[in-house]
C-alpha positions as CSV (number, residue, x, y, z in Angstrom):
1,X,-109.3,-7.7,174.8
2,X,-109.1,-10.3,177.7
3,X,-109.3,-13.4,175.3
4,X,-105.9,-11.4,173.7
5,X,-104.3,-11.1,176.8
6,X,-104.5,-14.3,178.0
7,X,-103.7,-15.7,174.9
8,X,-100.3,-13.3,175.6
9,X,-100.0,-14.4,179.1
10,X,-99.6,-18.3,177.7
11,X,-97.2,-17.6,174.5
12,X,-95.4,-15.3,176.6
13,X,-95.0,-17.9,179.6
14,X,-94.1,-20.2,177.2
15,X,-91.4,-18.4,176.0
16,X,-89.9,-17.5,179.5
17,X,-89.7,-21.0,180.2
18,X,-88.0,-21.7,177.0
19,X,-85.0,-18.9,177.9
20,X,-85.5,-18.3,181.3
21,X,-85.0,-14.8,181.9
22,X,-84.7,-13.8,185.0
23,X,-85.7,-10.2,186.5
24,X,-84.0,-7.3,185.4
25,X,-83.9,-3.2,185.8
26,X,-84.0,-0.3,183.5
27,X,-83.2,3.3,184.2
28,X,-85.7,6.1,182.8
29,X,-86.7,9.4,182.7
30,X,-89.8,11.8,180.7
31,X,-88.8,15.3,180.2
32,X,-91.0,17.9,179.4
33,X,-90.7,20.6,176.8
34,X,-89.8,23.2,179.6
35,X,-86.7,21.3,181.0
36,X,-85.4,20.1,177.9
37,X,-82.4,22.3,176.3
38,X,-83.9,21.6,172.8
39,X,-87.2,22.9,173.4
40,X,-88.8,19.4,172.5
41,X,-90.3,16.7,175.3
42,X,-88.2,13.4,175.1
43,X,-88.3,9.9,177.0
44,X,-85.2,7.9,177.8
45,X,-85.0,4.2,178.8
46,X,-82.1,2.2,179.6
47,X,-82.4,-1.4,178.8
48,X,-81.2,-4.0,181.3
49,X,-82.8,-7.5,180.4
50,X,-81.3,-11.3,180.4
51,X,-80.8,-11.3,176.9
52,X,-78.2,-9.3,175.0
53,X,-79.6,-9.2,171.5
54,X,-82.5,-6.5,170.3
55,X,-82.8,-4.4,167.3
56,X,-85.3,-1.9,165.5
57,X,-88.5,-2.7,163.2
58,X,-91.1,-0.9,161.7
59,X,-94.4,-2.2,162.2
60,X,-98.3,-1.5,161.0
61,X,-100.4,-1.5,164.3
62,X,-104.5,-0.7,164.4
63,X,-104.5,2.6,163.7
64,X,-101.1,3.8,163.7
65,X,-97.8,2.6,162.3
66,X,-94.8,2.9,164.4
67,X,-91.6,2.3,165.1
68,X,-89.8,0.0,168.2
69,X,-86.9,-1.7,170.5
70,X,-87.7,-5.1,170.3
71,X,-86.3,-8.9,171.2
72,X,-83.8,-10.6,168.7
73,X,-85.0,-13.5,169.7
74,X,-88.8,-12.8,169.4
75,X,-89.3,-14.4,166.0
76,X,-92.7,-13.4,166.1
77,X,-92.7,-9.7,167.6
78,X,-95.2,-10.3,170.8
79,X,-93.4,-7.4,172.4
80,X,-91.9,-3.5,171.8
81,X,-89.3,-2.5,174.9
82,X,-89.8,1.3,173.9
83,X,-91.3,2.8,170.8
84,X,-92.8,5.8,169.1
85,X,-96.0,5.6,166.2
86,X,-96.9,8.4,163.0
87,X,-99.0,10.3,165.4
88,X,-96.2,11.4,167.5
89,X,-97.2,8.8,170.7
90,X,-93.9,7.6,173.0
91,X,-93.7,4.9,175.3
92,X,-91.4,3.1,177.4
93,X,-91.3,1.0,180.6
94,X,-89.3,0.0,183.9
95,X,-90.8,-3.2,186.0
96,X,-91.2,-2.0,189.5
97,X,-90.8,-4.7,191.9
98,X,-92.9,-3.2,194.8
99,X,-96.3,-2.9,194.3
100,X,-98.2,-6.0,195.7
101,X,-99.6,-8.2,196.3
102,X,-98.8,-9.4,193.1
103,X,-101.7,-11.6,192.0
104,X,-100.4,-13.6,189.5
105,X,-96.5,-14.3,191.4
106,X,-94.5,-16.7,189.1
107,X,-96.4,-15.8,185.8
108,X,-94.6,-13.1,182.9
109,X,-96.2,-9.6,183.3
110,X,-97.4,-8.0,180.5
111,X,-95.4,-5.0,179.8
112,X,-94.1,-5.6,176.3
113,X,-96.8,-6.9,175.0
114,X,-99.2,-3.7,176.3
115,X,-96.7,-1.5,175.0
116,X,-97.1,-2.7,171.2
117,X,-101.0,-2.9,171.6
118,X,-101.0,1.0,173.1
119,X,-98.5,2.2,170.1
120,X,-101.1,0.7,167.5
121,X,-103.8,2.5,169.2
122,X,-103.3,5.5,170.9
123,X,-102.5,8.8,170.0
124,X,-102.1,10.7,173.5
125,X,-101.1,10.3,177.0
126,X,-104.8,10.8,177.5
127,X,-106.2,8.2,175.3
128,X,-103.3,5.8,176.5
129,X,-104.5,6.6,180.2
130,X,-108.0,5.6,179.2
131,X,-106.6,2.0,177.4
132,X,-104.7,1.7,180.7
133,X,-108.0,2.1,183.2
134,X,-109.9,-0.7,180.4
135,X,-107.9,-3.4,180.6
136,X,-109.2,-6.4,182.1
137,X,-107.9,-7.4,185.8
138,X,-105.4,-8.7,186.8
139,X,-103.3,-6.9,184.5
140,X,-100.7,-9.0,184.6
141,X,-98.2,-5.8,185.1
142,X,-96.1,-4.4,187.9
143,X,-94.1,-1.8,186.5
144,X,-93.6,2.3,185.5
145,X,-95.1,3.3,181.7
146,X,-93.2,6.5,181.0
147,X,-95.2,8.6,178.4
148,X,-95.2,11.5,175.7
149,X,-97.2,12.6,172.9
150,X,-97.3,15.2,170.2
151,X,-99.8,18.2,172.1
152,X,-97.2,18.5,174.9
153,X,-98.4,15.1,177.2
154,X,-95.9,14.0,179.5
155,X,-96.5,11.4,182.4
156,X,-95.4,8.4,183.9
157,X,-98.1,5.1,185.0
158,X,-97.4,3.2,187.8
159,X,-98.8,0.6,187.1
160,X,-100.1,-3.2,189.1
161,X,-102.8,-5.6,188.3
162,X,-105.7,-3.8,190.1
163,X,-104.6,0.1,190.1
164,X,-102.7,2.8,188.7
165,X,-101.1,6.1,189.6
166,X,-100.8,8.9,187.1
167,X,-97.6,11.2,187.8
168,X,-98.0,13.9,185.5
169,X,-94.5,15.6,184.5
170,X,-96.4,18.9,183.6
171,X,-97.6,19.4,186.8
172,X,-95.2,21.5,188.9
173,X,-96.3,20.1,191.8
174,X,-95.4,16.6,190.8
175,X,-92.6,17.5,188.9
176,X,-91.2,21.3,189.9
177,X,-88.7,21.5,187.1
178,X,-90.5,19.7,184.4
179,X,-89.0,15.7,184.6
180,X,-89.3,12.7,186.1
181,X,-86.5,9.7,186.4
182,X,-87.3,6.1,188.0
183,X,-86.1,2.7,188.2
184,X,-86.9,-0.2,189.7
185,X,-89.4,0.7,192.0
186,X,-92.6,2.8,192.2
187,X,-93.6,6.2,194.6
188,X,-97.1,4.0,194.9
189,X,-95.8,1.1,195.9
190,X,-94.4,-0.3,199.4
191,X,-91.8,2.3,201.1
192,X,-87.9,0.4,200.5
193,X,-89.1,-2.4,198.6
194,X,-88.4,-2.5,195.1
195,X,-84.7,-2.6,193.7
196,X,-82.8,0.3,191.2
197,X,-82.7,2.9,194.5
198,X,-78.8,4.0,194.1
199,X,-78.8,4.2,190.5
200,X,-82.3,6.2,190.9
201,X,-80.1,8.6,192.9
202,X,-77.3,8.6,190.7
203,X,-79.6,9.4,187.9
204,X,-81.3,12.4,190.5
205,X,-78.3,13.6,190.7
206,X,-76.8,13.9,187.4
207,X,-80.0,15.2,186.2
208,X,-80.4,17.8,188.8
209,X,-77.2,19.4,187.4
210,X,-78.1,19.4,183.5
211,X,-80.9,20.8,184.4
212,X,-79.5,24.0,186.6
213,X,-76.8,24.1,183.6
214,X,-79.7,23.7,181.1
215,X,-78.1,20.6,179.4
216,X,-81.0,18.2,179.2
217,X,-80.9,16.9,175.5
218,X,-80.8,13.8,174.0
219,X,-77.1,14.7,173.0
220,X,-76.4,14.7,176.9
221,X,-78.3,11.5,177.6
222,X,-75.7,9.4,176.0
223,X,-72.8,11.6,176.7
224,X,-73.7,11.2,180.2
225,X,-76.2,9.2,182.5
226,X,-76.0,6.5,179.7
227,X,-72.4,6.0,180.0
228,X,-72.0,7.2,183.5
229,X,-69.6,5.3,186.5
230,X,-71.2,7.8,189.0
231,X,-71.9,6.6,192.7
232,X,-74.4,8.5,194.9
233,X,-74.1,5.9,197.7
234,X,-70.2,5.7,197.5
235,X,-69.9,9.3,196.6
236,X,-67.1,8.1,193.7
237,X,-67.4,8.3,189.7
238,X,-65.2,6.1,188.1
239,X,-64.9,8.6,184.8
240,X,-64.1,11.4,186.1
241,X,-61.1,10.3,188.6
242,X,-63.2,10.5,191.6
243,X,-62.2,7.2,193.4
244,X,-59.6,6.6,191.6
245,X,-58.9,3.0,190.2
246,X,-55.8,1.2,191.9
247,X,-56.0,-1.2,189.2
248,X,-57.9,-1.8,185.7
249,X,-60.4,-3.7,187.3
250,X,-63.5,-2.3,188.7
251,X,-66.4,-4.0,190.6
252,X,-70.3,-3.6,188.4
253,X,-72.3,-2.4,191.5
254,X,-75.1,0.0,191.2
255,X,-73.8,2.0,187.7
256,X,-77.0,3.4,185.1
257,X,-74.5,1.2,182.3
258,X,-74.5,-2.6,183.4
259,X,-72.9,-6.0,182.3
260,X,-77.0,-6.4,181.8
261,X,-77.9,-3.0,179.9
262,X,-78.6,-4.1,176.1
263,X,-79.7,-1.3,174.4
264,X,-80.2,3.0,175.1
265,X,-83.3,5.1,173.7
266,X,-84.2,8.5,174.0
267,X,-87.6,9.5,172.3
268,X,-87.4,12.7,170.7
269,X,-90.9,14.3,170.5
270,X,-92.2,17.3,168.8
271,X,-94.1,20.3,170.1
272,X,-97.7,21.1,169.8
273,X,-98.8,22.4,166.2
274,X,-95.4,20.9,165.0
275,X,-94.6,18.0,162.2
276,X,-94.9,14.6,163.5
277,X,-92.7,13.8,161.0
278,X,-90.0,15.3,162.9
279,X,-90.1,13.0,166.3
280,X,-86.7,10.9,166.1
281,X,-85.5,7.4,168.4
282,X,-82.0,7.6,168.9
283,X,-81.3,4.0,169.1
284,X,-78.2,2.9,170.9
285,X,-77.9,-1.0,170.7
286,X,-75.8,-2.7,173.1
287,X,-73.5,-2.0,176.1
288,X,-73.4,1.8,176.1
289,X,-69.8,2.8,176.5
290,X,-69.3,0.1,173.7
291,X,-71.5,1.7,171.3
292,X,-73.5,5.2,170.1
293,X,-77.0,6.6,169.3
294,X,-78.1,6.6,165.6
295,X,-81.4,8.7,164.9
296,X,-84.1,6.7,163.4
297,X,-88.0,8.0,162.5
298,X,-90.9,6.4,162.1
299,X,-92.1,8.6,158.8
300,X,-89.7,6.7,157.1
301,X,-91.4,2.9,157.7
302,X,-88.4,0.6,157.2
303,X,-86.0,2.9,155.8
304,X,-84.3,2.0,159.3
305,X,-80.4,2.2,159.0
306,X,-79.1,-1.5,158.2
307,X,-76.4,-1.5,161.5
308,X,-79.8,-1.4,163.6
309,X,-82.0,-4.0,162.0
310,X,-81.6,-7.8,161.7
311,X,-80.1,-9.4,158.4
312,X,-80.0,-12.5,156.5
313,X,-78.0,-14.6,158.5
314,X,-77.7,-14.9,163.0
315,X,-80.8,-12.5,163.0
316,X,-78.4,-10.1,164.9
317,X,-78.0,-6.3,164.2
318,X,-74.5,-5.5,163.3
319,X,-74.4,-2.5,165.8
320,X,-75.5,-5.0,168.5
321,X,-72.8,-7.4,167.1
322,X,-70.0,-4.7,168.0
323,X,-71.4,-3.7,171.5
324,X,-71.5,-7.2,172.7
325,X,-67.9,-8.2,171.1
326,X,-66.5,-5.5,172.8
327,X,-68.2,-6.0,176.0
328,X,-67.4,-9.6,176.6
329,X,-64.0,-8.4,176.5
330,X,-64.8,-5.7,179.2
331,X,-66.3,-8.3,181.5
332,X,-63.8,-11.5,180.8
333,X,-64.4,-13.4,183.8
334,X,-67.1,-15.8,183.1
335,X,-66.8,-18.2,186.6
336,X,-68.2,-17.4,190.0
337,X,-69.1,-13.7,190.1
338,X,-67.1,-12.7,187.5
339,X,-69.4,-10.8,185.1
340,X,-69.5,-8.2,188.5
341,X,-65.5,-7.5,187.1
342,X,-65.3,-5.4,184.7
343,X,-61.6,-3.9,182.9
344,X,-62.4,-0.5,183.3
345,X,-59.8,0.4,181.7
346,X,-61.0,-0.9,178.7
347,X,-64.7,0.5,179.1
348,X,-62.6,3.8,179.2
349,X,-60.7,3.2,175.7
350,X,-64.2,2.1,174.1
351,X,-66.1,5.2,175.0
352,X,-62.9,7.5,174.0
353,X,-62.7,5.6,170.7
354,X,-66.7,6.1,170.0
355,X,-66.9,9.6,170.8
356,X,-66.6,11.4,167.4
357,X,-68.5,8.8,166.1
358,X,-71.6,9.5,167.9
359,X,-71.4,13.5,167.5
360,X,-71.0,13.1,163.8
361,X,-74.2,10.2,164.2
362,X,-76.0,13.3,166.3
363,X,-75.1,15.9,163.3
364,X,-76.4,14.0,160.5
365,X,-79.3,12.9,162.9
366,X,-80.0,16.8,163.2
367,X,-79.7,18.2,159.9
368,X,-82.1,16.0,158.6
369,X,-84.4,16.7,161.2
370,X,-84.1,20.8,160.2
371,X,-85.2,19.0,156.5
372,X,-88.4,17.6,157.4
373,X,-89.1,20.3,159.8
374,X,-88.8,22.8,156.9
375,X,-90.1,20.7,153.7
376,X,-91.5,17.7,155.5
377,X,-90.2,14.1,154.8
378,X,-88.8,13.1,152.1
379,X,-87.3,9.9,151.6
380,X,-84.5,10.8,149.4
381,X,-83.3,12.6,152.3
382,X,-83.6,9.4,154.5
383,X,-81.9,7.3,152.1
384,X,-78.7,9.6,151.6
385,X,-78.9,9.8,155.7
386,X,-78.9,6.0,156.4
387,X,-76.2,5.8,153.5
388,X,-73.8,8.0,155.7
389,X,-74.7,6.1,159.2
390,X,-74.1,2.6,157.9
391,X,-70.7,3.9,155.9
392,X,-70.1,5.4,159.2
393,X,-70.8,2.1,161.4
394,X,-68.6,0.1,159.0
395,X,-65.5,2.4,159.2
396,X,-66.0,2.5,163.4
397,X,-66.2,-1.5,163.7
398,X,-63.6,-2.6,161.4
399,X,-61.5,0.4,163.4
400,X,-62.5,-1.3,167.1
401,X,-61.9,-5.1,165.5
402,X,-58.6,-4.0,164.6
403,X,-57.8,-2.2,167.7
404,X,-59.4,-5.6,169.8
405,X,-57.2,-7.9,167.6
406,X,-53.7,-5.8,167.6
407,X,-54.0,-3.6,171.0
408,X,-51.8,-4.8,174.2
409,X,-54.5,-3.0,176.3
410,X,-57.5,-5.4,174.6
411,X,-55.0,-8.3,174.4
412,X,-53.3,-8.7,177.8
């Protein structure tokens, strides 16, 4: 294992020195059986990176196959961003920027690359815990794993190159109504270092309520906290007329949806003693309030709906295509600070326009899962499934092209 990590550590450096991304945040959560409004544990993470393109593959990993968020640009698939295998296993990340010292300052961390190793391998939170604790040291990682698995496992890692921290989201002690939500920092690490602390309030907050209303569902996820304007530390959401705009513009400051969010994806697990079949990534690719969640499982190998997978052609997945027309046109202003400028009033016309699409994306996404859950999988059923979301997906981006091209309000 340590010859395979360094060998990781130099392609991956390698790489970052060929496109230079710089460091960037993510918003997540793990909810537990008990707190969710489904009855079923999810995870949710939402992507901000330096590059704008990802899309979903299938992929045939030690012992399990599974299913993953990955890089556009990584021809050769070193790295899964959040993913799910056939034995039910979740896992997702944020990088944490203070737990230190930081060992190898300068070089990529590892977070990617662990993730795909641990979804070809393990099969718990347990057995992921114990891959976690073996790795050679330095780890190469500063960041928060957020994990779930098929008997009911729920945690997050906190993760550095000589430690962890298990938080476990089934303990009421850790977690008193049965979730967890971080950012850009860790609860291990050094007190106000770190970055991501308003939009870990803003996701506290807007959690706290779906929970007391019992709301928590994937379905809320991307109706809410993943296209929210909220504000804990200006007390003002953008969405909902608190604050109120003077103008169309609005300053990007501290919102869960960013100029740099690239993609949305809740986990759906299963209970214990149910189908593994059933556990379901709803995969939204893109800017969020320029896009919407289609279910994908990882029964189905690479029966993946074509609008999230890269064709012949730019390597791009159509859906991503869409999000990130329509977001340059959101965020216009290309000099100085200008991708901080956003026309809100735009963002608002997106998300308004993409509505019924993603309910009707959630109701096919559902009924099928009631299928499998009764009969088990069947790929018939897939196949007349992804048939309807990538009719769907067509009809919704030649609508927004047209409404881009012919609009005043897209056109001004």
């Amino acid at each position: 294992m340590r010859k395979f990590l360094w060998i990781a550590i130099i392609a991956v450096l390698i790489e970052s020195f060929l496109f230079g991304e710089p460091l960037y945040g993510c918003t997540t959560a793990v909810v537990t059986a008990r707190a969710s409004a489904t009855g079923r544990p999810f995870l949710w993470k939402q992507r901000d990176t330096g590059t704008e393109w990802n899309h979903i593959a299938h992929f045939k990993g030690e012992r399990y196959d599974f299913t993953g968020l990955v890089n556009s640009e990584d021809t050769v698939t070193r790295e899964v961003w959040t993913g799910v295998n056939s034995a039910g296993f979740a896992i997702m990340n944020n990088a944490s920027y203070n737990m230190k010292p930081d060992s190898l300052m300068g070089l990529p961390e590892l977070e990617g690359v662990v993730m795909m190793e641990a979804l070809g391998r393990c099969a718990t939170v347990n057995e992921f815990e114990e891959y976690i604790r073996t790795l050679p040291e330095p780890r190469c990682l500063e960041t928060n794993f957020g994990v779930i698995d098929a008997q009911g496992g729920a945690a997050y890692f906190e993760v550095w190159d000589y430690g962890y921290v298990k938080y476990d989201a089934n303990d009421p002690e850790v977690a008193p109504d049965g979730y967890l939500v971080r950012t850009n920092f860790s609860f291990s690490g050094l007190e106000d270092e770190g970055m991501g602390y308003v939009r870990y309030q803003n996701a506290t907050h807007l959690f706290e309520q779906a929970y007391a209303q019992k709301k928590l569902s994937p379905e809320w996820i991307f109706e809410v906290p993943a296209r929210s304007f909220y504000n804990a530390q200006l007390e003002t959401d953008l969405e909902r007329g608190k604050g109120r705009l003077r103008s169309a513009w609005a300053v990007d400051q501290d919102y869960i949806p960013r100029n740099s969010t690239a993609a949305s994806v809740v986990v759906e697990g299963v209970c214990d003693g149910e189908r593994t079949d059933a556990v379901t990534m709803w995969c939204l690719l893109g800017y969020p309030p320029c896009s919407y969640a289609v279910p994908v499982w990882v029964c189905a190998g690479e029966r993946i709906p074509e609008c999230l997978r890269t064709g012949a052609g730019n390597g791009r997945a159509p859906q991503n295509e869409m999000a990130v027309r329509m977001k340059r046109a959101i965020f216009p202003v290309t000099r100085d600070n200008g991708k901080r400028y956003m026309r809100f009033d735009r963002t608002q016309d997106a998300m308004r326009q993409l509505e019924r699409t993603g309910r009707f994306s959630f109701q096919v996404g559902r009924e099928v899962i009631r299928q499998i859950e009764e009969r088990g999988y069947d790929p018939a059923v897939i196949d007349d499934c992804n048939r309807k979301l990538d009719v769907l997906f067509e009809e919704i981006d030649v609508r927004m092209a047209q409404r881009e091209e012919q609009s005043p309000l897209w056109n001004e």
